[in-house]
N, C-alpha and C positions, 0 to 999 in steps of 0.2 A: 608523109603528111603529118603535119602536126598537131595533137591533142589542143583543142581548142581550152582558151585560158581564161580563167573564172574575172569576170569583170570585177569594178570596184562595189556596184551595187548588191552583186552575189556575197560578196565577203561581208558587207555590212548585214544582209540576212541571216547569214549563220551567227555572224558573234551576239545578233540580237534575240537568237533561236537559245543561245547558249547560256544569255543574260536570264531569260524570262524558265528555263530549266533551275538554274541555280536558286533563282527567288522563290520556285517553288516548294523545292530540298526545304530550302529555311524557314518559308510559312510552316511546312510540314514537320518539322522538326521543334518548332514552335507548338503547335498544337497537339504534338505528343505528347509532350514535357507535363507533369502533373501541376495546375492552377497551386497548388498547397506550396509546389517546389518556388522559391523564389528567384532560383537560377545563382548560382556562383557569383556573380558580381555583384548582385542588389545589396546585400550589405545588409537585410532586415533580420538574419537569425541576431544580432547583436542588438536590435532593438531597446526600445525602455520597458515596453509590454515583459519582455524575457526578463529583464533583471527586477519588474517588478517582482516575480512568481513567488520566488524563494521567501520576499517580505512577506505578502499575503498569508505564504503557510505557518511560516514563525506566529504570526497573530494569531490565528486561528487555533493552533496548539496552545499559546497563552490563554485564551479565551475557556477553551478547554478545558484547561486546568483551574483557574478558574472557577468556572463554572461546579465542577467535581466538589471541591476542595468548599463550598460552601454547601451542598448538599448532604458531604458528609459531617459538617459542624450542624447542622439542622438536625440530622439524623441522631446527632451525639448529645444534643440538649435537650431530647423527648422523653422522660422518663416513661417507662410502662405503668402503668395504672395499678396500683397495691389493691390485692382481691379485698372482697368483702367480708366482714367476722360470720364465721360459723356458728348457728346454735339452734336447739331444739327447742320452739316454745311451742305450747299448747293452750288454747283457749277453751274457757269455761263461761257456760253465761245459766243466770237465772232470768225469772222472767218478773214482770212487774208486778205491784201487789194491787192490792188497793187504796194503800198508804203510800206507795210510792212505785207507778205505774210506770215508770220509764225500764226499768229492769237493771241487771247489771251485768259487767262483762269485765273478768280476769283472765289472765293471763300468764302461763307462769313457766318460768325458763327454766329446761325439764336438763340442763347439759348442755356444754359445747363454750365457747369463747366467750367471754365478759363483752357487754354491748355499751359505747357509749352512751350516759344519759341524755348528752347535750344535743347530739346527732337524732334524736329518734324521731321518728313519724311514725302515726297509729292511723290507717284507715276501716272501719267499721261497717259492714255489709248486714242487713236483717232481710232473710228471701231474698236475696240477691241483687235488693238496691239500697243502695248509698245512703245511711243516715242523714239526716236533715241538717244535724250541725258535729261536725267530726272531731274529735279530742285535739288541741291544743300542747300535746305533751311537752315537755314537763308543764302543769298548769296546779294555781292552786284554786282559784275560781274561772266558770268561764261558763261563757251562756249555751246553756241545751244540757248542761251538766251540773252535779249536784257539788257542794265545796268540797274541797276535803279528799281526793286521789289516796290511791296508796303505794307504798312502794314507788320503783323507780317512775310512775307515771305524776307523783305530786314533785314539784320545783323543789319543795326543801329537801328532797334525797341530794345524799353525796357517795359520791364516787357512782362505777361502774357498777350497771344490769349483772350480777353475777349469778352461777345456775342455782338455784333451788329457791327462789328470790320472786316470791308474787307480787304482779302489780293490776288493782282492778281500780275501777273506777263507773260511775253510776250516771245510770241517763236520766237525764227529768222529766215531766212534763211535758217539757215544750217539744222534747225532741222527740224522733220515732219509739215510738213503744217496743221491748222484747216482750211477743207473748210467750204464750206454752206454746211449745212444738216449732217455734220459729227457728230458723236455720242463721245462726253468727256468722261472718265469715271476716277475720280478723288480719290485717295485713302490717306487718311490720317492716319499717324503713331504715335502713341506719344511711347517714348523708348522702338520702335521694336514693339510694339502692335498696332492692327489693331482696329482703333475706330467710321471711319467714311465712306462710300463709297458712291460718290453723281455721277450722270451722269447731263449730258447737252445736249442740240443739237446745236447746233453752227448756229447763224442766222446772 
């Protein structure tokens, strides 16, 4: 007896059994494959994005450089700041009379570096607040004070404050009084810098 013989309809169910296997392999195969991978054929590693990269980083180095290269010409046209002159001065004060009640107050550079005269500021402390009207140095009249400076504190001195070299000058009237027992406290400037702070007691 003879094995019975697969119809036409039988055969068209296997090859369409074998079609829809195969499609699956390849979906499957498909979504293994890593999203990043663009697959051998797309043709996208040759892109414009990829040949831009290389320019990007050239600029970026130029930039760089650059950049540096004016940092350190900033760096190179700073000069550091020339210290301030050194010196020993000491202040002396008398007190006021009855002839001449304002008092007075010298000063006198005891050693150390020559001070410009042109540079200098004088501020003046009696008990520890701020005279009313503060020396003008170099000055040869000026109000709160009496004419006539001496030493490097009056205008017509020449040249440099050098050590052993007093300079006083007299408070008037108008300005705060130095009595007996008052405490001086004398501050010397040379261009804006602070180089010397002497007290006194006023006898």
């Amino acid at each position: 007896m003879r094995p019975p013989l697969l119809g036409s309809g039988s055969a068209a169910t296997a090859g369409a059994t074998v079609a829809r296997s195969s499609g699956r392999r390849d979906r499957s195969e498909a979504d293994r494959r890593p999203r990043s991978d663009p697959g051998p054929d797309s043709g996208a590693g040759f892109g414009p994005r990829r040949a831009l990269a290389p320019v990007g980083a050239v600029l970026l180095l130029a930039v760089a450089v650059a950049l540096a290269g004016a940092v350190g010409a900033a760096a190179l046209s700073v000069r550091p700041a020339e210290p301030p002159p050194r010196a020993a001065l000491a202040a002396e004060a008398d007190a006021g009379t009855a002839a001449d009640p304002g008092g007075t107050v010298t000063v006198v550079h005891r050693g150390g570096e020559a001070l410009p005269t042109p540079d200098l500021r004088v501020r003046i402390r009696v008990d520890g607040e701020p005279i009313a009207r503060q020396p003008p140095v170099p000055f040869f009249s000026a109000r709160g004070f009496e004419s006539g400076p001496t030493g490097p504190f009056n205008r017509g001195w020449r040249g440099p404050w050098t050590a052993g070299t007093a300079a006083t000058l007299e408070l008037a009237g108008t300005n705060t009084p130095v009595d007996a027992g008052s405490t001086v406290e004398v501050r010397i400037y040379v261009d804006g810098r602070l180089i010397a702070v002497s007290e006194a007691r006023a006898g």
